[in-house]
C-alpha positions in Angstrom: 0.0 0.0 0.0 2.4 2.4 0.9 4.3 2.1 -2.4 0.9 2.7 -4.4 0.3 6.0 -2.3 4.6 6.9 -3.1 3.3 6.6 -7.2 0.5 8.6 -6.5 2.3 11.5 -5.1 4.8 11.0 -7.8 2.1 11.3 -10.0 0.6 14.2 -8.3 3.6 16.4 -8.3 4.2 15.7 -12.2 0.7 17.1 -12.9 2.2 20.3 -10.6 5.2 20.4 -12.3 4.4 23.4 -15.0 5.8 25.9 -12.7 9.2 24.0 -11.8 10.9 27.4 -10.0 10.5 30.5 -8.5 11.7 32.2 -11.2 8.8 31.2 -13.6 6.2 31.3 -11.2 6.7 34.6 -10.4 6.9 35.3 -14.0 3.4 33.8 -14.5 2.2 35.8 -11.2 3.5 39.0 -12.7 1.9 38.7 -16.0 -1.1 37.9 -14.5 -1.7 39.9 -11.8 -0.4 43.1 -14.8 -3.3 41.7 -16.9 -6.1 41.7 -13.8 -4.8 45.0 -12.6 -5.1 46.7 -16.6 -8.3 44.9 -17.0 -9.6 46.3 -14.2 -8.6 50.0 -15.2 -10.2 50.0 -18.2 -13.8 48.4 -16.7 -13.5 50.5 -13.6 -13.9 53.5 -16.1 -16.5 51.7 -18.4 -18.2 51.1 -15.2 -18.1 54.9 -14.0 -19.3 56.0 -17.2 -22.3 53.4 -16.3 -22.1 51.0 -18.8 -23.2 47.3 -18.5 -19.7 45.3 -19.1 -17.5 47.1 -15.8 -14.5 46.4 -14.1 -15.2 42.6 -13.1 -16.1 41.8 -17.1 -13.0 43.4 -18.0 -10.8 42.0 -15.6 -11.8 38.5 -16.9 -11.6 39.3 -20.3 -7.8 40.5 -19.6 -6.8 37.7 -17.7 -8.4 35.4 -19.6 -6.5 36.7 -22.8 -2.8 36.9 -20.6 -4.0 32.5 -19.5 -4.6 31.7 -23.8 -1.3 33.1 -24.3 1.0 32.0 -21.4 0.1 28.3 -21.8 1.1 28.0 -25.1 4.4 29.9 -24.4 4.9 27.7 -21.3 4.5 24.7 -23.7 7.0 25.4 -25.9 4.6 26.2 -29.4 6.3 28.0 -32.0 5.5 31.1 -33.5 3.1 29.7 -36.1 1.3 27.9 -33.3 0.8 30.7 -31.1 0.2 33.0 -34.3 -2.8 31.0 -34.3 -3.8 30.7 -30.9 -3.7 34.9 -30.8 -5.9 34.7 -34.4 -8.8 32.7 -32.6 -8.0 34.9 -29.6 -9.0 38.0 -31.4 -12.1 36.1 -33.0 -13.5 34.8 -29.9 -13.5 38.4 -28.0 -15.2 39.9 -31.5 -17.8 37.4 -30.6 -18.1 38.6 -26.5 -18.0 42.2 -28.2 -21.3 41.6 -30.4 -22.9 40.5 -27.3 -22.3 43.9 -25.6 -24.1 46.0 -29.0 -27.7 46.1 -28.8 -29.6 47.8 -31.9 -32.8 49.9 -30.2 -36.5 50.2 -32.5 -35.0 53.6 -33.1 -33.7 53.9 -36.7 -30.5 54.6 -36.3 -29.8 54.0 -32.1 -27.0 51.4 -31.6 -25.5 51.0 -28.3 -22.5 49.6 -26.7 -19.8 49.7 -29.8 -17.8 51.3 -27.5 -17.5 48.8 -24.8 -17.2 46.2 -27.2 -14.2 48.0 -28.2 -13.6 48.1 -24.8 -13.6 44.2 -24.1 -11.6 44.1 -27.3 -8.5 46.3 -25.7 -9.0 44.4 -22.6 -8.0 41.0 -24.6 -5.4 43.3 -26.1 -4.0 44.0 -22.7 -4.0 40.7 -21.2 -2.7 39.4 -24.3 0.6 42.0 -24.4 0.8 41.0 -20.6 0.7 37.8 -21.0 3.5 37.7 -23.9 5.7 39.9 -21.5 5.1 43.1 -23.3 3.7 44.8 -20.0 5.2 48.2 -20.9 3.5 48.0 -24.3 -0.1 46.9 -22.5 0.1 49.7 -19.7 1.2 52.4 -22.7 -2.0 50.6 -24.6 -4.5 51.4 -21.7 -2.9 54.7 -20.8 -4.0 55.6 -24.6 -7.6 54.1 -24.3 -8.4 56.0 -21.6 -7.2 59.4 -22.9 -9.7 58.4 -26.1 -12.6 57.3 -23.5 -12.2 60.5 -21.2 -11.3 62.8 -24.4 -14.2 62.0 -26.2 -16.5 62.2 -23.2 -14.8 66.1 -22.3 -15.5 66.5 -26.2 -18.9 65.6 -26.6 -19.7 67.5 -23.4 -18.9 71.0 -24.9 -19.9 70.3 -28.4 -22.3 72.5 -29.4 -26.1 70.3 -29.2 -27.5 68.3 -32.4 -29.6 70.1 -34.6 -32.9 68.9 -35.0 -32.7 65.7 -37.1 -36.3 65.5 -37.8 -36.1 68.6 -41.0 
């Protein structure tokens, strides 16, 4: 018995043994925890300008994007491989995206293209996070929410619509 519980243990710590030392596990903490933190940036401000898809949405979306890209790399898949994985990456969150755009009865009211675009740079921040570019993803998010804020500030002190019924 007590050699059938020694192979089970072995067998245990071999299904453990992705992260074999400190140094890559606190790679994989770091890119994840950048990823959580950017994702939660960008849907804390989504979720101040009360929109539906906030900061937990966004956080998900991030992380989950930085997880699709640091298995492969732990893995070993070449560039091809990954090139793919990042391909279906991209399609999947255009898919999340549509979910987040409703079209109203009025003729031309469509809303949440902009938090779709939103969930979109949140996959595009977990995914620079998750390939090490964490510079690159917290220069990404810095510009999204200059565009987010700007255009808010701009469309706040544009003059008001004329009527659109002449």
């Amino acid at each position: 018995m007590n050699a059938w519980w020694h192979e089970v243990w072995q067998k245990v710590q071999g299904e453990f043994a992705d992260l074999d030392d400190a140094a890559n596990l606190t790679q994989l903490f770091i890119r994840l925890v950048v990823a959580l933190v950017l994702g939660g940036v960008l849907g804390f401000e989504r979720e101040m300008a009360g929109r539906d898809a906030g900061m937990r949405t966004h956080m998900m979306v991030s992380v989950g994007s930085a997880l699709f890209v640091l298995v492969p790399l732990q893995a070993g898949f070449s560039q091809d491989n990954l090139s793919r994985v990042l391909q279906g990456l991209v399609s999947g969150i255009g898919f999340l995206g549509a979910g987040a755009i409703m079209k109203l009865s009025a003729e031309r009211e469509v809303r949440g293209l902009t938090t779709a675009a939103s969930l979109w740079v949140a996959a595009g921040l977990g995914m620079a996070a998750g390939m090490g570019r964490e510079t690159t993803a917290i220069l990404s998010l810095a510009i999204a929410l200059l565009i987010l804020s700007g255009a808010r500030l701009f469309r706040k002190n544009a003059p008001p619509d004329e009527d659109k019924s002449s």
